[in-house]
PDB file of N, CA, C and O in Angstrom:
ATOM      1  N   UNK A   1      54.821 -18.496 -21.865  1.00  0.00           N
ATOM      2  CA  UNK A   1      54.553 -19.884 -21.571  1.00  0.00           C
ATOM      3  C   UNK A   1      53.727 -20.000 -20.286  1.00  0.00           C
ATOM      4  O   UNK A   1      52.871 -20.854 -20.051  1.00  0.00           O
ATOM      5  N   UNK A   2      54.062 -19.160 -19.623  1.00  0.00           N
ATOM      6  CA  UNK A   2      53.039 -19.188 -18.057  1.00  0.00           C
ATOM      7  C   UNK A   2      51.664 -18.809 -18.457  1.00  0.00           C
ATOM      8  O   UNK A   2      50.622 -19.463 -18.426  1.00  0.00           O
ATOM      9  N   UNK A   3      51.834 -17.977 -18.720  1.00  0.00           N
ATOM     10  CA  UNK A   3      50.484 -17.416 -19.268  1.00  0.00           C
ATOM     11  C   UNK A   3      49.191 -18.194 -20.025  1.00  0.00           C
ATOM     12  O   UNK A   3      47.982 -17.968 -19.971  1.00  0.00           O
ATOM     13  N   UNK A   4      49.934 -19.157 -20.717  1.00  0.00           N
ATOM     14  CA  UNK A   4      49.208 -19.865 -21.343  1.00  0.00           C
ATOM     15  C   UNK A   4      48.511 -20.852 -20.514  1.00  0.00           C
ATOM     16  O   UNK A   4      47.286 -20.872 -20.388  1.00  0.00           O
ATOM     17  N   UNK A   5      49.359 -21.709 -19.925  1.00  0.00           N
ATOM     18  CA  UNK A   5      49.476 -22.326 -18.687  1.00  0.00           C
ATOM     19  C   UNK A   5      48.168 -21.941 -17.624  1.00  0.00           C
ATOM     20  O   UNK A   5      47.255 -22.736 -17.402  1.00  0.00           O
ATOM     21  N   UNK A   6      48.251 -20.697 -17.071  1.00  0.00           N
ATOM     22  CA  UNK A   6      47.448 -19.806 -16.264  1.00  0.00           C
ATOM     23  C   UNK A   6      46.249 -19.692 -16.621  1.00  0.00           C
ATOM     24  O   UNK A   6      45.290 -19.707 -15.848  1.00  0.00           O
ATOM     25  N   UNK A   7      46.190 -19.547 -18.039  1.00  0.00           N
ATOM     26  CA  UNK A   7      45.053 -19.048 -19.223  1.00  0.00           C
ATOM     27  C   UNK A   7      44.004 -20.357 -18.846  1.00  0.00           C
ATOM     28  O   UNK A   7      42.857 -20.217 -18.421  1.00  0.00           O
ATOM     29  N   UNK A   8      44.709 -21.697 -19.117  1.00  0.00           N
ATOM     30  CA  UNK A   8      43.824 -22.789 -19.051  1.00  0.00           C
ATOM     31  C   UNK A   8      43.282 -23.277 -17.743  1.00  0.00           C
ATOM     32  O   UNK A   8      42.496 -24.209 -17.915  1.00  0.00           O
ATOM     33  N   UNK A   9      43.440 -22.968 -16.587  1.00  0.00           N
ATOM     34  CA  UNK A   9      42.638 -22.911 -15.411  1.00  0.00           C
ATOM     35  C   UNK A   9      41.680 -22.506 -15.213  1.00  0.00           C
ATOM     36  O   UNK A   9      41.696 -21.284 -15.067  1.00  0.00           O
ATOM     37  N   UNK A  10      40.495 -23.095 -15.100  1.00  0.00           N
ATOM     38  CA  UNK A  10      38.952 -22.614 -15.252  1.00  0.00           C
ATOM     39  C   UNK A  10      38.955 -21.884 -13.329  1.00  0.00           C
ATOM     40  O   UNK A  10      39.589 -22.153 -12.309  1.00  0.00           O
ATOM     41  N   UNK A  11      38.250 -21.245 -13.571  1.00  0.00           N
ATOM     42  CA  UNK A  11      38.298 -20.558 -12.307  1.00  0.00           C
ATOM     43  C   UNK A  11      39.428 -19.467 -11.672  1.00  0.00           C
ATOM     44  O   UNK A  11      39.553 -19.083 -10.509  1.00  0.00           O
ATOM     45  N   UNK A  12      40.269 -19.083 -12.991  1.00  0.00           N
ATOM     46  CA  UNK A  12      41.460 -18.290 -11.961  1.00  0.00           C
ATOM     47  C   UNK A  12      41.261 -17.170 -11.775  1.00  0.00           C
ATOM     48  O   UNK A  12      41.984 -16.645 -10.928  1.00  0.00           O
ATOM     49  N   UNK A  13      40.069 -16.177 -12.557  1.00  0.00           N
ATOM     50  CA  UNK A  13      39.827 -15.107 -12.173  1.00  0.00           C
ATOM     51  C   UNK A  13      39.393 -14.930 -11.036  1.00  0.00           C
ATOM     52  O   UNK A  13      39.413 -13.755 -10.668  1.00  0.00           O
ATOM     53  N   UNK A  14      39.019 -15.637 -10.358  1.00  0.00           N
ATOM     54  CA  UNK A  14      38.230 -15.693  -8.982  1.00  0.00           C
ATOM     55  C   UNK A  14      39.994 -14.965  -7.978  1.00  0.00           C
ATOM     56  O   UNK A  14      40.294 -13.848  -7.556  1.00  0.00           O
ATOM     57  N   UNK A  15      40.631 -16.147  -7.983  1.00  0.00           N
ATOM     58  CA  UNK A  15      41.779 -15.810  -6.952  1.00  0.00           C
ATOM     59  C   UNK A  15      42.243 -14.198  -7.080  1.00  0.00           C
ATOM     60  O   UNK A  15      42.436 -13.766  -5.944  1.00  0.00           O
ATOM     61  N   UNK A  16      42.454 -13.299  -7.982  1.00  0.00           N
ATOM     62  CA  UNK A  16      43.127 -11.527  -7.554  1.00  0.00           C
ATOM     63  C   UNK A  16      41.584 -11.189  -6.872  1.00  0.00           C
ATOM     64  O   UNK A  16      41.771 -10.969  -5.675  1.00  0.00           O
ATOM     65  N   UNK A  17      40.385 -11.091  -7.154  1.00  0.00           N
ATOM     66  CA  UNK A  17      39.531 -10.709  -6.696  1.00  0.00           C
ATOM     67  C   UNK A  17      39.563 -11.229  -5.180  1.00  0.00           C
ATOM     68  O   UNK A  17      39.910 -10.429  -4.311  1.00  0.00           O
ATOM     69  N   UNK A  18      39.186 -12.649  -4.802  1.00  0.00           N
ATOM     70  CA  UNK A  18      40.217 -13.130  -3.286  1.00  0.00           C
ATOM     71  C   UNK A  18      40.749 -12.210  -2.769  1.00  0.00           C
ATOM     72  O   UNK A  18      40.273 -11.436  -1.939  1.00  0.00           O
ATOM     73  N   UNK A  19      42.148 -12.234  -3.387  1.00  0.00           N
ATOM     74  CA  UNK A  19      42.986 -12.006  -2.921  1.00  0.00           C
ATOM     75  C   UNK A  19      43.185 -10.062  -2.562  1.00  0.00           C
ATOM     76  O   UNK A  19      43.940  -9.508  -1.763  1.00  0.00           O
ATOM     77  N   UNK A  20      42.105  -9.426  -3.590  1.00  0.00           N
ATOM     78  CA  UNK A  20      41.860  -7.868  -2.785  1.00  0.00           C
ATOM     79  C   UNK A  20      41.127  -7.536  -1.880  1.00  0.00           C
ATOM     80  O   UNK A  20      41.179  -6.606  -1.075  1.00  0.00           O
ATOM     81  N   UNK A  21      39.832  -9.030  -2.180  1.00  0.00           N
ATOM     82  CA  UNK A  21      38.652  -8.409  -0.576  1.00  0.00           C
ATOM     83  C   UNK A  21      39.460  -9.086   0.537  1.00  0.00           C
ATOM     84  O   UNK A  21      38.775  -9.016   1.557  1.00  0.00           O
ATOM     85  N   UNK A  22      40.889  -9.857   0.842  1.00  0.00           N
ATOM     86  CA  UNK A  22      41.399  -9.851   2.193  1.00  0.00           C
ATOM     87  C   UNK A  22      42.450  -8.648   2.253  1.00  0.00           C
ATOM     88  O   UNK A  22      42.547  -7.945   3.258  1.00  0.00           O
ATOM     89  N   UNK A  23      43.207  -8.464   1.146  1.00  0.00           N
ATOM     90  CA  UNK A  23      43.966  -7.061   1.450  1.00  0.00           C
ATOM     91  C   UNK A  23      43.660  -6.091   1.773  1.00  0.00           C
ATOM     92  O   UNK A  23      44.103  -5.446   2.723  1.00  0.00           O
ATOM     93  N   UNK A  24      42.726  -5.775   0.932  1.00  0.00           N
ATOM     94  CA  UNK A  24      42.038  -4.257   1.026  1.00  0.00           C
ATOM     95  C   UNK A  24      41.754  -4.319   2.443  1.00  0.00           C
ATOM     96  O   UNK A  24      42.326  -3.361   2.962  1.00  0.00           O
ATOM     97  N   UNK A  25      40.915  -5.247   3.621  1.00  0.00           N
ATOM     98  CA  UNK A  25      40.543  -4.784   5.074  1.00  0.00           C
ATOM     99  C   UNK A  25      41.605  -4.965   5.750  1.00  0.00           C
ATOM    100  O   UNK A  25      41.661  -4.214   6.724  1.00  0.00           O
ATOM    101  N   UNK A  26      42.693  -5.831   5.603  1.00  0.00           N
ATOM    102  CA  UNK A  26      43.426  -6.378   6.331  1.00  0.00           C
ATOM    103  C   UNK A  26      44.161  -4.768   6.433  1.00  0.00           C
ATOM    104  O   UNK A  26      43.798  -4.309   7.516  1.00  0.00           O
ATOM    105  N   UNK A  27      45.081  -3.721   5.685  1.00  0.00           N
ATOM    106  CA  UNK A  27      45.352  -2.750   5.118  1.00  0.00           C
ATOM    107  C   UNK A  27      44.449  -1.660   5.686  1.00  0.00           C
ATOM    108  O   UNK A  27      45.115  -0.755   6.190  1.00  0.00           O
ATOM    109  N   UNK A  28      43.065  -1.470   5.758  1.00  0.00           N
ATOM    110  CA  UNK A  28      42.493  -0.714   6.907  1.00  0.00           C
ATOM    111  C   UNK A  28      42.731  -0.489   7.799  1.00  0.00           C
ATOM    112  O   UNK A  28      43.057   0.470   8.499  1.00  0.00           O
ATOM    113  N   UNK A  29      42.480  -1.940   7.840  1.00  0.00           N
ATOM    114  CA  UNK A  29      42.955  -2.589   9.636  1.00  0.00           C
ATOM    115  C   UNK A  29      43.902  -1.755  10.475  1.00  0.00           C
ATOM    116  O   UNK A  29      43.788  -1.248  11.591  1.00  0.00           O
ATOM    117  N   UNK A  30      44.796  -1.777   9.648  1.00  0.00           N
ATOM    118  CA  UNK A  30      46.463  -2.060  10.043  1.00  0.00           C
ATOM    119  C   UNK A  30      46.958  -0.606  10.013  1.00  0.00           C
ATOM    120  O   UNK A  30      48.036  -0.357  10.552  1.00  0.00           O
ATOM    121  N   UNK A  31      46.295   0.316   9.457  1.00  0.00           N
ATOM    122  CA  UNK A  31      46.561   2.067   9.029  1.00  0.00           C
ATOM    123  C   UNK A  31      45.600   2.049  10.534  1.00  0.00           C
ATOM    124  O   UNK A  31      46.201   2.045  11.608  1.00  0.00           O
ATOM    125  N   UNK A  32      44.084   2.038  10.492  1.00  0.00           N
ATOM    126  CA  UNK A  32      43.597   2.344  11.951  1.00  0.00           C
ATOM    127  C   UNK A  32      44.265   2.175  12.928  1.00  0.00           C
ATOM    128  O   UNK A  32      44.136   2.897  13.916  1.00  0.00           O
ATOM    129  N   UNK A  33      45.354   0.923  12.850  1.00  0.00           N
ATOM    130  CA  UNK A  33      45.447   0.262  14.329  1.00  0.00           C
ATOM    131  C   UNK A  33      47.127   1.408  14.532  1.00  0.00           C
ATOM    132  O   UNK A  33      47.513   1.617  15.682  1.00  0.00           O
ATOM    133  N   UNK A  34      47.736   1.870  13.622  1.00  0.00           N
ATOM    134  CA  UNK A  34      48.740   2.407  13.790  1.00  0.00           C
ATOM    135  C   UNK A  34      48.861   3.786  14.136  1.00  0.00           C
ATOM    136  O   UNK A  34      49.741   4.366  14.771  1.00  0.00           O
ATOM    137  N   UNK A  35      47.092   4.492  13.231  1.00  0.00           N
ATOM    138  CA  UNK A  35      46.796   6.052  13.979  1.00  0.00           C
ATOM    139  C   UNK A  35      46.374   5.880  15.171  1.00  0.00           C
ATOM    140  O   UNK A  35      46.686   6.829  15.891  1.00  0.00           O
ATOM    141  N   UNK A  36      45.672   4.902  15.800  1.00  0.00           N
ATOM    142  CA  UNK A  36      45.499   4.719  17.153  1.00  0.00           C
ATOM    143  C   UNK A  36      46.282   4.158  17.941  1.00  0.00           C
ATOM    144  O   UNK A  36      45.648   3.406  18.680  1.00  0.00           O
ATOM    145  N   UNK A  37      47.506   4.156  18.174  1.00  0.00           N
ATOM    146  CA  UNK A  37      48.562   3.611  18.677  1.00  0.00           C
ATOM    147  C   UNK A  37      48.756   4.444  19.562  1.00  0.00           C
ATOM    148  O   UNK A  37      48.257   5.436  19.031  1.00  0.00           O
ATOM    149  N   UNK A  38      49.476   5.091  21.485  1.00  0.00           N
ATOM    150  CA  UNK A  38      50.218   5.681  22.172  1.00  0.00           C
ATOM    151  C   UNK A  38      51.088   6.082  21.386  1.00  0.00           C
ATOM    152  O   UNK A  38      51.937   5.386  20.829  1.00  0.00           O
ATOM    153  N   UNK A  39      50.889   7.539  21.266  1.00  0.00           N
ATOM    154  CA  UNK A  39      52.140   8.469  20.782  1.00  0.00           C
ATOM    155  C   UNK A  39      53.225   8.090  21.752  1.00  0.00           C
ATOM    156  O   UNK A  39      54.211   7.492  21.320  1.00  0.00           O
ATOM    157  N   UNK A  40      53.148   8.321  22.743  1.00  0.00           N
ATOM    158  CA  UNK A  40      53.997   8.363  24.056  1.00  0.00           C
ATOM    159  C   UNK A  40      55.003   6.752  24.077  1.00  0.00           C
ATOM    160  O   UNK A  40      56.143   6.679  24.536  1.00  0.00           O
ATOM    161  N   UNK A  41      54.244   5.617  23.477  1.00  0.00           N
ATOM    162  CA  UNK A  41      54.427   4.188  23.230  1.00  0.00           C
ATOM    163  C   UNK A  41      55.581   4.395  22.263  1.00  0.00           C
ATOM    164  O   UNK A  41      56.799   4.285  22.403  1.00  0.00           O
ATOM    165  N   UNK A  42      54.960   4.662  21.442  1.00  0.00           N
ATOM    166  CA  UNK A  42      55.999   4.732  19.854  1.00  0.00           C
ATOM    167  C   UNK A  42      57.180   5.919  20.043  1.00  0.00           C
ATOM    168  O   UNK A  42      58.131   5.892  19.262  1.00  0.00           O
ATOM    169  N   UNK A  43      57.127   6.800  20.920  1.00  0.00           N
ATOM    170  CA  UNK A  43      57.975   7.093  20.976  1.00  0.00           C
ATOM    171  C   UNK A  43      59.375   6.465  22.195  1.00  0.00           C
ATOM    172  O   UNK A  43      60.589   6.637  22.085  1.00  0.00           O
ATOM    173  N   UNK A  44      58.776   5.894  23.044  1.00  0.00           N
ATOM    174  CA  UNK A  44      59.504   4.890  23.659  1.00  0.00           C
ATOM    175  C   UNK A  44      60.435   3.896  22.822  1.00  0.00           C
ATOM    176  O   UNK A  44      61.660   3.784  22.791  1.00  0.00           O
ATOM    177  N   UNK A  45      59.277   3.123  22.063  1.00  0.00           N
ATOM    178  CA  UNK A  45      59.695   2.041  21.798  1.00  0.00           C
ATOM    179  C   UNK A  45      60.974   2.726  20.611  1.00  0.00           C
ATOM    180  O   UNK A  45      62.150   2.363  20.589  1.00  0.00           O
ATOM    181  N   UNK A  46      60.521   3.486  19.952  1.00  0.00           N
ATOM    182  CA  UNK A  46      61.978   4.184  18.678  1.00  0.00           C
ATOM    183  C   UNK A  46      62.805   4.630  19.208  1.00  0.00           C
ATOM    184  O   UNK A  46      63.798   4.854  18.515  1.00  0.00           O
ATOM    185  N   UNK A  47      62.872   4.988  20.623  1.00  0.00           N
ATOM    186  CA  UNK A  47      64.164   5.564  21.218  1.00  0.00           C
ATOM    187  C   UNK A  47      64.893   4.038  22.077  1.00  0.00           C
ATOM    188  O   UNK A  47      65.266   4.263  23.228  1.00  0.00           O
ATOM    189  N   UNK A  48      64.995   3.263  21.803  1.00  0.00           N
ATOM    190  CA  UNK A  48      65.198   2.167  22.589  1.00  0.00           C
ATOM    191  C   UNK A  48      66.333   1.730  21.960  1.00  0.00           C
ATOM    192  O   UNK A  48      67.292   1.425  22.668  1.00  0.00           O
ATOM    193  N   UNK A  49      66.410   1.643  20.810  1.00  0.00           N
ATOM    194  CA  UNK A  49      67.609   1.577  19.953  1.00  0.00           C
ATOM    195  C   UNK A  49      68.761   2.209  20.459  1.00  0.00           C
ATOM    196  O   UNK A  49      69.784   1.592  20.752  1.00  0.00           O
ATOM    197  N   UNK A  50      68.597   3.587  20.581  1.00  0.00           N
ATOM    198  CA  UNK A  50      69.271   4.520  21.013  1.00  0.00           C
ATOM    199  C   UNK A  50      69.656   4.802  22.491  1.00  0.00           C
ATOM    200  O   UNK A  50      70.165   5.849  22.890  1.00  0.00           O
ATOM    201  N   UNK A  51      69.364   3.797  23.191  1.00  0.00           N
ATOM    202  CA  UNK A  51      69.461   3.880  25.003  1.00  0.00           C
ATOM    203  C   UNK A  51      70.927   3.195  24.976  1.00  0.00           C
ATOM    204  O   UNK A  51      71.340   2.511  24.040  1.00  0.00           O
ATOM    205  N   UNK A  52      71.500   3.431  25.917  1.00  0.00           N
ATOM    206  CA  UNK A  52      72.752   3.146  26.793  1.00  0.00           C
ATOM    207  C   UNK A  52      72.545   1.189  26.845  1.00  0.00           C
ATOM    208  O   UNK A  52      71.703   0.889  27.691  1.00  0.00           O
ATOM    209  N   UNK A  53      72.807   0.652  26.530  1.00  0.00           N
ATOM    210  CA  UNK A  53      72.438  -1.308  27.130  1.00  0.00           C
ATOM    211  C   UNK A  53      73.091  -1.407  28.726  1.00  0.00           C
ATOM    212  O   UNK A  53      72.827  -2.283  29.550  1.00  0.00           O
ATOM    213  N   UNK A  54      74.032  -0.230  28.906  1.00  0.00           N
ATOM    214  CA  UNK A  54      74.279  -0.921  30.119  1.00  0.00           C
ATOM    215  C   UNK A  54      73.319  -0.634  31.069  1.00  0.00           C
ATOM    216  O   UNK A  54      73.448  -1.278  32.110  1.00  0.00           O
ATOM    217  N   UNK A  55      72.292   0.225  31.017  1.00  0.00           N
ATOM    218  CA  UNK A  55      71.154   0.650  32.350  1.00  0.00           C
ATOM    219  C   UNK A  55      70.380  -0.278  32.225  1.00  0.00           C
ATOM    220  O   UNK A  55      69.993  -0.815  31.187  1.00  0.00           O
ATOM    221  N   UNK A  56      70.051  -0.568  33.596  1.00  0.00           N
ATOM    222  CA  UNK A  56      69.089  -1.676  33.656  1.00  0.00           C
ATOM    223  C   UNK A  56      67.480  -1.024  33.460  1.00  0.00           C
ATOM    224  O   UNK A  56      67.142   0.070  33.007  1.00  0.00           O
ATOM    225  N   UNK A  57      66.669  -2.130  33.980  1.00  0.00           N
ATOM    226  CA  UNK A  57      65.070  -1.683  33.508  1.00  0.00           C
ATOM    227  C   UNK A  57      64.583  -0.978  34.797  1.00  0.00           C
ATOM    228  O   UNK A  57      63.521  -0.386  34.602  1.00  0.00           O
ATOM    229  N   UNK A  58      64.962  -0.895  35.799  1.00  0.00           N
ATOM    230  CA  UNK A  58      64.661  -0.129  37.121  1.00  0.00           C
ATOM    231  C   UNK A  58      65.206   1.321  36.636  1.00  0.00           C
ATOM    232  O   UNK A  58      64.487   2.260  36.981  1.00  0.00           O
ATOM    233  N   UNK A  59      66.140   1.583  36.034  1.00  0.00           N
ATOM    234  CA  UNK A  59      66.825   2.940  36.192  1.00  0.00           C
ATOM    235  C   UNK A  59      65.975   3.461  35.236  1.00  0.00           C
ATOM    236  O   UNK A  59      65.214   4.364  35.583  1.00  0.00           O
ATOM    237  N   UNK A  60      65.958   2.971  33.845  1.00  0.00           N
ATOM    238  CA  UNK A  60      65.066   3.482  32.537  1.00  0.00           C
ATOM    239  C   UNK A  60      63.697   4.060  33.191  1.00  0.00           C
ATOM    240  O   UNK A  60      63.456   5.156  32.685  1.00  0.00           O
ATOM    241  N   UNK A  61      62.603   3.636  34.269  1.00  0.00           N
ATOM    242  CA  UNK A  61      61.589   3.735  34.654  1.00  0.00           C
ATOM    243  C   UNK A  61      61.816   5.325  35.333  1.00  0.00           C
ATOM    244  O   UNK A  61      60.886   5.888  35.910  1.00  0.00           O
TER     245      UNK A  61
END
């Protein structure tokens, strides 16, 4: 029943095509921006979970 529905919209092939030329860069983007990230950063920030809460931010430094 959707389908049919869907079927009769003039223009809907347009929207998945849309909708891959913003994924596809956005998805580049986002893989570049994560191999270029501070190793040293990311490993901070994943051990943070794992810190003591009672030390303050002077002692952590």
């Amino acid at each position: 029943m959707l389908s049919k529905y869907l079927s009769s919209i003039e223009g809907i092939a347009a929207y998945p095509v849309f909708s891959l030329f913003i994924f596809v860069p956005f998805f580049i983007a986002v893989t570049i921006w994560v191999f270029r990230l501070d190793k040293q950063f990311l490993n901070y920030m994943g051990g943070l979970p794992l810190e003591d809460s009672s030390e303050s931010a002077d002692e952590r430094k």
